[in-house]
N, C-alpha and C positions, 0 to 999 in steps of 0.2 A: 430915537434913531439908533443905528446900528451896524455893527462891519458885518461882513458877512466873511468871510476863511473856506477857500476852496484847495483842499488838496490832494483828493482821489486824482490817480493820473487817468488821463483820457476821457476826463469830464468837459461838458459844452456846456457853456454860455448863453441862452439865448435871452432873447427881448421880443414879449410878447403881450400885447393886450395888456400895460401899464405892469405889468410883472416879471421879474425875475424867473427865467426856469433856467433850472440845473439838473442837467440830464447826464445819470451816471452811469445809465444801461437803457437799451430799447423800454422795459417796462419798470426805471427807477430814477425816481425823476422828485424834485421839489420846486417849490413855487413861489415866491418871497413878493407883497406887491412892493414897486422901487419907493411911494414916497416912504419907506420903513428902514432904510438903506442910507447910509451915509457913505460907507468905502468898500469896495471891493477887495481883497488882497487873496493874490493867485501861488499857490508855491506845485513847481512844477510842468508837466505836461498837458497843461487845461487850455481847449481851445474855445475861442470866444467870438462871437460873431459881431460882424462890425453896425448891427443896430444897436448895441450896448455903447460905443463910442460914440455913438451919432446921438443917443439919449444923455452922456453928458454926466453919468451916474457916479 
């Protein structure tokens, strides 16, 4: 398991198909599956959509 550190500003959050995406531009993006994940921690301007809260990550 593992944190994961997001701190590019005006990076997104989402929650898709049991995975993590971090999207840091239209074409730049990474893909983490959550059970790999233990804590998220955000420094800055990163918006995060509320299917991440609803999964509990």
């Amino acid at each position: 398991m593992s944190n994961v550190y997001v701190y590019e500003q005006g990076a997104m959050l989402k929650y898709k198909e049991n995975r993590l995406i971090i999207n840091y531009s239209e074409n730049d993006f990474k893909s983490i599956p959550i059970e790999n994940i233990d804590n998220i921690v955000i420094f800055g301007a990163i918006q995060v959509s509320k299917c991440l809260f609803i999964q509990k990550i």
